[in-house]
C-alpha positions as CSV (number, residue, x, y, z in Angstrom):
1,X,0.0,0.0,0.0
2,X,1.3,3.4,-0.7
3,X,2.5,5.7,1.8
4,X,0.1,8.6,0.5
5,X,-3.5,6.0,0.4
6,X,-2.8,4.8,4.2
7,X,-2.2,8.1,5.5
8,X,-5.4,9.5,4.1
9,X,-7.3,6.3,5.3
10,X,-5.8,6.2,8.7
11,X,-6.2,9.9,9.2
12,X,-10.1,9.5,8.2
13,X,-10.3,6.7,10.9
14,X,-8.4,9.1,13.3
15,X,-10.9,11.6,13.3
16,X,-13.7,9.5,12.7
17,X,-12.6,7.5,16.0
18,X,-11.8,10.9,17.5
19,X,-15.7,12.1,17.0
20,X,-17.5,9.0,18.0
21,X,-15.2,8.6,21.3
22,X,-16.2,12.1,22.1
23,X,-19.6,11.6,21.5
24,X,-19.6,8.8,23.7
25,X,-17.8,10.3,26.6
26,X,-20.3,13.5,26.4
27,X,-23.6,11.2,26.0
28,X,-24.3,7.8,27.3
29,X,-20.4,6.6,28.0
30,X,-20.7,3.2,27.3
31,X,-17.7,1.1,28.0
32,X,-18.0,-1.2,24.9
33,X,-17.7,1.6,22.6
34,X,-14.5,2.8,24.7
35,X,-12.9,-0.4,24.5
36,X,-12.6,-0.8,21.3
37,X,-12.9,2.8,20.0
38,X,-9.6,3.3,21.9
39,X,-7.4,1.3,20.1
40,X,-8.5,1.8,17.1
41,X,-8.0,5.8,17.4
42,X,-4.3,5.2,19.0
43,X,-3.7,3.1,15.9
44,X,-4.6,5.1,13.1
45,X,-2.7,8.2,14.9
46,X,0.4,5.8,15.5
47,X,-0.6,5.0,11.5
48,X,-0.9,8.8,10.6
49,X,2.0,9.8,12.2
50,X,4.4,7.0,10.0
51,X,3.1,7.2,6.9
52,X,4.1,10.9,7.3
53,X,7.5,10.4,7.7
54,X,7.4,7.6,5.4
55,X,6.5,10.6,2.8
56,X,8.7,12.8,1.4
57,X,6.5,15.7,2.8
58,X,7.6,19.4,4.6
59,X,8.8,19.5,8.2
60,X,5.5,21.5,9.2
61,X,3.4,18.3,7.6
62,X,5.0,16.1,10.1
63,X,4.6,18.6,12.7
64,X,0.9,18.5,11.9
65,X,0.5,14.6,11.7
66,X,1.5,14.6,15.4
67,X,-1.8,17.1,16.7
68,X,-4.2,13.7,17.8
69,X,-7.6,13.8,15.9
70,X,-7.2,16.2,13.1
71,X,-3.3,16.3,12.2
72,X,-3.3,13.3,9.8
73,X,-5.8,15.9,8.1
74,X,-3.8,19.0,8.4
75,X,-0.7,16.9,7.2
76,X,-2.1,15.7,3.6
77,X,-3.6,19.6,3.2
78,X,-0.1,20.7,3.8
79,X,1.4,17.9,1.9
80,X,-1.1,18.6,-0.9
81,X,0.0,22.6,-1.4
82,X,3.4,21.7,-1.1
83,X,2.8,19.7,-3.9
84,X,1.0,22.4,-6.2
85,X,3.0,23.9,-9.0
């Protein structure tokens, strides 16, 4: 899998998980949902934050990738005007 395609899917995940954790903690806080919401948002940031460096992208992209929830998102905006003409 390229570097680019699993960075955009595991910072969709990232902030995906991110949201429903949220929502759960400020609703009903159900502990199935936090069990394996958990893992699966520390994975796709710890997934977000490699494919990153494994891109040649800009120092402030890889800055970005580390921000938990929405930097795998900041990083491929960055990454995608660095790569404009």
């Amino acid at each position: 899998m390229k570097p680019v395609l699993a960075l955009r899917i595991a910072a969709g995940v990232e902030a995906a998980s991110l949201a429903i954790l949220l929502l759960n903690v400020f609703t009903a806080h159900l502990s199935p949902i936090t069990s394996l919401g958990g893992p699966i948002h520390g994975m796709a940031y710890l997934v977000t934050i490699a494919a990153t460096f494994l891109i040649p992208a800009p120092q402030s992209a890889r800055w970005l990738a580390i921000i938990p929830g929405i930097g795998g998102l900041l990083a491929l905006r960055r990454i995608a005007v660095a790569n404009q003409p």
